[in-house]
N, C-alpha and C positions, 0 to 999 in steps of 0.2 A: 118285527121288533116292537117291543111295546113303548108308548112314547116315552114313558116316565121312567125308563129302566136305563139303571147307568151303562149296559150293555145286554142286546141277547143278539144272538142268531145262529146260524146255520148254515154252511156251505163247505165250499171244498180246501179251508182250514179246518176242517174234520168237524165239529162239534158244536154243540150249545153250550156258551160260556156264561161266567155272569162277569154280563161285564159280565124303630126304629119303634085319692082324694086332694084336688087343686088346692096348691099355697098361694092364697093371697098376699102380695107384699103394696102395702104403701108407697107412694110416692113414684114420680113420670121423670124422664126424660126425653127432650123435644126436639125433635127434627126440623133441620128448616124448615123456614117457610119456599113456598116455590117460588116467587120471586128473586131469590138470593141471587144475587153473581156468579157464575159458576168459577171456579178457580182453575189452574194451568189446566191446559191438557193431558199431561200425562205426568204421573210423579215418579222421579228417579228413574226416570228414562233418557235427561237429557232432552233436547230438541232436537233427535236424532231424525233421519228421512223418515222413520213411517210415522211419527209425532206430526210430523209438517204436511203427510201425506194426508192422513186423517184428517188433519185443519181443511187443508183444500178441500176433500171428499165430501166434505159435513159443510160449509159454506154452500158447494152447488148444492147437495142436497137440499139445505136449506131454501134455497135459491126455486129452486124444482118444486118441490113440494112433493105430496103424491097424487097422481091423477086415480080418487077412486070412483072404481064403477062396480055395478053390479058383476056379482062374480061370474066365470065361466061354469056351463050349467054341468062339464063332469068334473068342477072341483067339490062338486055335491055340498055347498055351505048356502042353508038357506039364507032368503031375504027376511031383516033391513042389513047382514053381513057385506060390506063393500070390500073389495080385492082393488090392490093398485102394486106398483114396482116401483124398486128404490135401487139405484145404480151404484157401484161401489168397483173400487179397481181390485184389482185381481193380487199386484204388491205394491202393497201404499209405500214403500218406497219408490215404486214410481207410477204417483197417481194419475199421471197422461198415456198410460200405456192401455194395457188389456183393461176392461169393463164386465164385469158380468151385471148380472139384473135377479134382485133378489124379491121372492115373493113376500107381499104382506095381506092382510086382511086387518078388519076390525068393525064393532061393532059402538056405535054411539053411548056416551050414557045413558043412563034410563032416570038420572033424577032432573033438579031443575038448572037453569042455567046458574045460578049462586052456587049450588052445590059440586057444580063441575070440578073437578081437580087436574085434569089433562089424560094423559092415557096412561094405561098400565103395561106394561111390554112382557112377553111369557117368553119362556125357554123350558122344556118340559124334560129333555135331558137329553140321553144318549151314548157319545153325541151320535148326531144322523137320525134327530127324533123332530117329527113337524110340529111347528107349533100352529097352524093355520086351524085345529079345532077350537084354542082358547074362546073366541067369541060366543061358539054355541055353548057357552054355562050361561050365559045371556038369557038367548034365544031359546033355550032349553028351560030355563026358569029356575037356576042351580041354586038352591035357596043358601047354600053355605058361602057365596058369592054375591048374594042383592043387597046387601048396605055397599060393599067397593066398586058393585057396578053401576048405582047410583052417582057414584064420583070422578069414576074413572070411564074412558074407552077400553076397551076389552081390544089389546093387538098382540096378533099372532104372526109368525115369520118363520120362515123356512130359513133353516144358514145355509151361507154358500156349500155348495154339493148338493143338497136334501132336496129332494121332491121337485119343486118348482121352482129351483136355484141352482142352476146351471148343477144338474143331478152326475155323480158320475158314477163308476159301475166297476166292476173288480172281477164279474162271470157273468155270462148268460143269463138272467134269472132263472129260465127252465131249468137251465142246468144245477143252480143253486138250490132249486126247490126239491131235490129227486133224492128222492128215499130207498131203503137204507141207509143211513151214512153209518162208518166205522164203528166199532164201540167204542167211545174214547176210553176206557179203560186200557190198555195195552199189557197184553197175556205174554209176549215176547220182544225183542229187541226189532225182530223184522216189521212187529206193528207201529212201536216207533217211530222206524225208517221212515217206512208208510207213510205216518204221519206228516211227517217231518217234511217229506217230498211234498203233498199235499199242499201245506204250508206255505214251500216257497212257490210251488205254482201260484197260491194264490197272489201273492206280492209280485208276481212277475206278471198276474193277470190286470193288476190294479195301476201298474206300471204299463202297459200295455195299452188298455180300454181308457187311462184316465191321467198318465203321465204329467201332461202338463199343466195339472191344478193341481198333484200333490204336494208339491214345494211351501202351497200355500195355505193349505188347508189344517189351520193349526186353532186354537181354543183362543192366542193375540187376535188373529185377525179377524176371527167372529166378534171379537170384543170390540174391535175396529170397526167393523159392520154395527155392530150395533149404536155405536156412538153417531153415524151416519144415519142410521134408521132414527133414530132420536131428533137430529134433526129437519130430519125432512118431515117430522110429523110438527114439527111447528115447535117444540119443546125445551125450554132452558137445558131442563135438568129431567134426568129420564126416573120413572117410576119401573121396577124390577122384581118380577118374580120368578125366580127358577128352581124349577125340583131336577133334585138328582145329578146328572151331568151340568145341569142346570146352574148350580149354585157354584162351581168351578169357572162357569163363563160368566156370572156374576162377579165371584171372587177376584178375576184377571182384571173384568171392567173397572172395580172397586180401586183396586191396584191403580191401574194405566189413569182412570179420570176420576179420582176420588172429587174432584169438585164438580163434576156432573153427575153426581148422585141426590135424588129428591130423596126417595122412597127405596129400599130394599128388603125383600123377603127373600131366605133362601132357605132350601126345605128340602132335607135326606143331602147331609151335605158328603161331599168327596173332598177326604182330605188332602189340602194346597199344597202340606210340604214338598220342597221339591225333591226330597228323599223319597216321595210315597208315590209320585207323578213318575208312570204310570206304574210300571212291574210290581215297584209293592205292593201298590194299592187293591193288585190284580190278588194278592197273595193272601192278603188280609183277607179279603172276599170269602174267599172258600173256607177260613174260618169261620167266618160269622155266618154265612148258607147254613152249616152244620148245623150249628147253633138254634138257626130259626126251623131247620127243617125238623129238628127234636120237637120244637117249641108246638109243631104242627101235628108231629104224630102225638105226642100227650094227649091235645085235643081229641083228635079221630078218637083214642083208646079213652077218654073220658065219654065219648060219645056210641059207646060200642051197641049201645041199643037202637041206634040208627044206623049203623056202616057196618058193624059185625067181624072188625078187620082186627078185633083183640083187644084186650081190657090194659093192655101195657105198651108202653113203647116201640117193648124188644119186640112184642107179638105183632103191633104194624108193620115193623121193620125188617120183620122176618118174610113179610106179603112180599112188599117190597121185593127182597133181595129174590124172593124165587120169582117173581114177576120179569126183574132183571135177567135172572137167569135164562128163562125162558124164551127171553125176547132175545138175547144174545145169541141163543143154539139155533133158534129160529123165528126172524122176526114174524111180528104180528100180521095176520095179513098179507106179508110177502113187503112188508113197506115199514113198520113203527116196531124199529131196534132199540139198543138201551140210549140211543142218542136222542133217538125222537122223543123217547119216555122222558128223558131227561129235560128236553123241552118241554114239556105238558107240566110234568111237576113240577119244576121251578118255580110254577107261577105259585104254589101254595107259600114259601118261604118268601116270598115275594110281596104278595098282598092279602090280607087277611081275607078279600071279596072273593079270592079262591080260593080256600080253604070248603068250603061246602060244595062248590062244584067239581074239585079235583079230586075230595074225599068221595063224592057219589061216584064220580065214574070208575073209581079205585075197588069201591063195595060192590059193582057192578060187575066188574071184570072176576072178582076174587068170586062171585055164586055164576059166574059161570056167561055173563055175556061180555064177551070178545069184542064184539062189532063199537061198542059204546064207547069205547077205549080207543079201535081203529080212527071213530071217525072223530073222537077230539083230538089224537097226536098225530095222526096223517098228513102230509102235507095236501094240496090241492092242485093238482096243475090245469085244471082250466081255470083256474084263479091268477090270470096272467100278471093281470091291475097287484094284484097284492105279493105276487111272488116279485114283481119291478120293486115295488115296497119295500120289502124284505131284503132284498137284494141291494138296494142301492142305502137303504140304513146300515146294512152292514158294511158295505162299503165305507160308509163315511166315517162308521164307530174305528175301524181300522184306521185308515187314514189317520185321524186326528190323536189317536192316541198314538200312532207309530211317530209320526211326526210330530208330535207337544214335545217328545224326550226321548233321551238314551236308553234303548233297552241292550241287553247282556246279546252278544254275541257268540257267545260259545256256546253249543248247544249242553255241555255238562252243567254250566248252573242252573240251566233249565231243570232238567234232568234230575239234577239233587234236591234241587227244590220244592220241586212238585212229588216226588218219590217220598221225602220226606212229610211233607203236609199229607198226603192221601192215604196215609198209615193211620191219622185220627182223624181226618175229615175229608170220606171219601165220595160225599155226594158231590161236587161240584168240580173238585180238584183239576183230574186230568180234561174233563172237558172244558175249562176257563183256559188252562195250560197250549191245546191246539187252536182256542181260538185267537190266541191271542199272542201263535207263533209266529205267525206274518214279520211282525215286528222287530225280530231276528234278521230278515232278510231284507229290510226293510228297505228300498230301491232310491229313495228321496232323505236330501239329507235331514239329519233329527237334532233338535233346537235343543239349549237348556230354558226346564221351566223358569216361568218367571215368579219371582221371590212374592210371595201375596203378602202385602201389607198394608195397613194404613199411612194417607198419605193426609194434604190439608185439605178439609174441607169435606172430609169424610163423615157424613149423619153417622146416626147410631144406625146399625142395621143389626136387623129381624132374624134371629137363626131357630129354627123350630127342628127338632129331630125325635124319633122315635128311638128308644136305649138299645133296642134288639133287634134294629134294620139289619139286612143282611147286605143289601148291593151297596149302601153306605157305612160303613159300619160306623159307632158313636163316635169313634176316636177320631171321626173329621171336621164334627160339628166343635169340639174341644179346641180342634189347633188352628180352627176357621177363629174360633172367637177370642182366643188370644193373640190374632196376628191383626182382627180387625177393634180397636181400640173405642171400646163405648158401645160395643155390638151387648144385646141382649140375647140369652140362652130360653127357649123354651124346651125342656124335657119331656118327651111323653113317657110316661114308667111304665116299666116291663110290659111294652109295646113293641112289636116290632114290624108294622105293614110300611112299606116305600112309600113317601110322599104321605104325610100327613097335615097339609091343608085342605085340602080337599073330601079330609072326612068329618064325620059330625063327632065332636067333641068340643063343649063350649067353652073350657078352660084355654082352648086351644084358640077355636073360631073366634072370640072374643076382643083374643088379645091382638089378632093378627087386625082383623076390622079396627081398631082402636089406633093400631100403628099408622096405617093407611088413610084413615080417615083422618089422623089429628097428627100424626108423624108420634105420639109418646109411645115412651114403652116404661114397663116397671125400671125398679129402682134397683132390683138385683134379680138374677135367674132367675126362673120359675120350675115346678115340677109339678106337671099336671099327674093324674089319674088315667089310665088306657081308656081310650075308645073302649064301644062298648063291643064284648066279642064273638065271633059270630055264633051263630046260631041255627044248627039244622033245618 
């Protein structure tokens, strides 16, 4: 699972699912200062038990601190990256009961002590995505990062379930790693069934392997962890950047403690409503896949003197479907079916960084070497470390989207649904549709979302989106910023890679360093110019 994806994986839910020239404008808006008082704990929730849970959580925390030390040497983060644990109950409605221990890291500012601004806290998405790399853009010397890390601690965290936070697990790994899987496409009703059985074994495996944390493992109670994480680091008011899933566990924070908000960036947003949380949002998806996977073959076929895979669309698309074809009647290798394929490619709609790697191995495949294909869409299984991985991210992307909300119990709306959608947008369709059938049977009862709005004491916050994302589509960065009251819009035009702060464009980098460093932002949206694109 890649960290910054609002969903991917692989298992015995059948499939790979999925689960973006600069106007200057005049004039700032300013964000507290960090000093401020922070205001209620939580807005329009009442001083209900997990309001009062979270108080107590967040005082011991406070209280505790974090003990960091150099990290564990296979959590592979080099030094000066310090590792410590921040405790947090299990249901803050009853914060004396169960305890888990959730992982942190973080890496010191780099500028001087006046410049200090306190720590910057990531969430990279998901969900079921670690955050514990943030630090190395530090350490790494990520140059699109050295003025915020000047000011900021660079802190990363694993949410409960994930990695080093009491992890939990839904298969085997092995077993989740092993290829063939199905074609999610479904040629009859029996493959359906199939499917469909598939499905709820997995929910009865997650139920099984991980029962007793999934009641809990919802996108509130991360937000509640986080509010705890905040302060055990010592911090009024938390500074916040999440991509992706990301800016959904922003978004609730936002919500639940709009006055413990310093600083927020949130970047490829998921849209809040609670009409769109989750099934829609699932649905949206394979819209906008479409969308960007055209966006990718235009490329390739503007590029045909480097890749050879056709001077047009249709003619990439044509590679494609007999590539499909062929892997379907007989996978690649004995292992990389149209599932697996489907996993490899994804990543070009996904980030514009694959687009030249996914295209080579595609031009590769099509003059005749097989092997190069094998061994980018194959899985690995003495890859134990990264099939646990993969395995326990998916795990958690389940989880918390089956539990955040109601999904449709009838398998006919499914059914019509997804039948319907894969008629004009058939790259992603049925494979989002098996991943994300769990949810159907889904063993742990399921919450309604919580309504994302501005509350008092709410800064302006930072919404950055690319127009033609496909795992977020635009329409969330739209209903993000009308529910958060003083939030600014940066638009990246006719862009579409996942997670755009992290790439170099300075209309973009500019304004995000500016917010951060000084809390302004412009005076109305902004529409930048695309990153620049890639290039063979």
């Amino acid at each position: 699972m890649r960290k910054t994806r609002l969903h991917r994986g692989t298992g015995r839910a059948g499939a790979v699912g999925a689960l973006v020239a600069a106007t200057l404008i005049a004039g700032t808006v300013v964000a507290p200062a960090a000093g401020a008082v922070p205001a209620a704990t939580s807005q329009g929730q009442g001083r209900d038990r997990e309001a009062r849970g979270v108080e107590i959580a967040a005082a011991r925390a406070a209280r505790a601190g974090v003990d960091w030390r150099d990290c564990p040497a296979d959590w592979n983060l080099p030094r000066p990256i310090q590792c410590g644990w921040v405790t947090v109950p299990v249901d803050y409605a009853r914060p004396d009961g169960r305890q888990i221990d959730l992982a942190v890291d973080r890496v010191a500012a780099t500028g001087t002590k006046a410049e200090r601004q306190g720590a910057l806290v990531y969430n990279p998405g998901g969900p079921g995505g670690s955050g514990l790399r943030f630090p190395t853009r530090v350490t790494g010397k990520n140059a699109v990062w050295a003025n915020a890390a000047k000011a900021y601690d660079f802190v990363g965290f694993d949410p409960r379930g994930v990695g080093k936070s009491a992890p939990i697990s839904c298969a085997d790994p092995q077993e989740f790693a092993q290829a063939p899987k199905p074609d999610p496409v479904p040629a009859s009703e029996a493959d359906k069934r199939a499917q469909r059985q598939r499905a709820r074994a997995y929910a009865e495996g997650c139920q099984e392997r991980s029962g007793d944390l999934l009641p809990y493992l919802t996108t509130p109670n991360s937000a509640r962890d986080l509010d705890v994480i905040r302060a055990a680091l010592g911090e009024r008011k938390l500074n916040f950047l999440g991509v992706s899933y990301g800016t959904y566990l922003g978004a609730v924070y936002g919500t639940l403690f709009p006055g413990h908000v310093r600083r927020m960036v949130v970047d490829s947003v998921v849209n809040p409503s609670r009409e769109k949380i989750w099934y829609q949002a699932n649905l949206d998806q394979n819209v906008a896949f479409e969308t960007r996977w055209k966006d990718w073959q235009d490329w390739v076929a503007a590029h045909d003197a480097t890749f050879h895979l056709g001077t047009t669309r249709a003619q990439v698309q044509q590679h494609w479907l007999t590539l499909r074809a062929t892997a379907a009647k007989e996978p690649l290798g004995g292992v990389v079916g149209p599932s697996e394929l489907i996993d490899f490619f994804q990543s070009a709609p996904y980030y514009d960084s694959a687009w030249v790697p996914v295209a080579t191995v595609f031009s590769r495949y099509v003059a005749g070497d097989t092997q190069a294909l094998i061994d980018a869409a194959a899985p690995d299984p003495t890859d134990t470390a990264g099939n646990a991985a993969a395995e326990n991210g998916n795990a958690v992307y389940t989880a918390v989207e089956c539990t955040d909300a109601k999904w449709p119990t009838n398998w006919r709306t499914w059914d019509r649904d997804t039948t319907r959608l894969h008629r004009d947008h058939p790259f992603m369709t049925w494979a989002n549709t098996w991943m994300n059938l769990p949810c159907a049977t889904w063993p742990a009862k399921q919450q309604n979302p919580l309504d994302v709005k501005s509350g008092k004491g709410l800064p302006p916050v930072l919404i950055v989106q690319a127009e033609r994302d496909a795992a977020t589509p635009y329409a969330g960065a739209l209903a993000l910023h009308q529910r958060f009251k003083g939030s600014r819009l940066i638009t990246e035009r006719n862009a579409g890679s996942h997670g755009v702060t992290g790439l170099v464009n300075p209309c973009v980098n500019d304004r995000v360093d500016t917010y951060l460093l000084t809390g302004r932002v412009d005076a109305r949206d902004v529409t930048c110019a695309p990153h620049a694109t890639p290039k063979p």
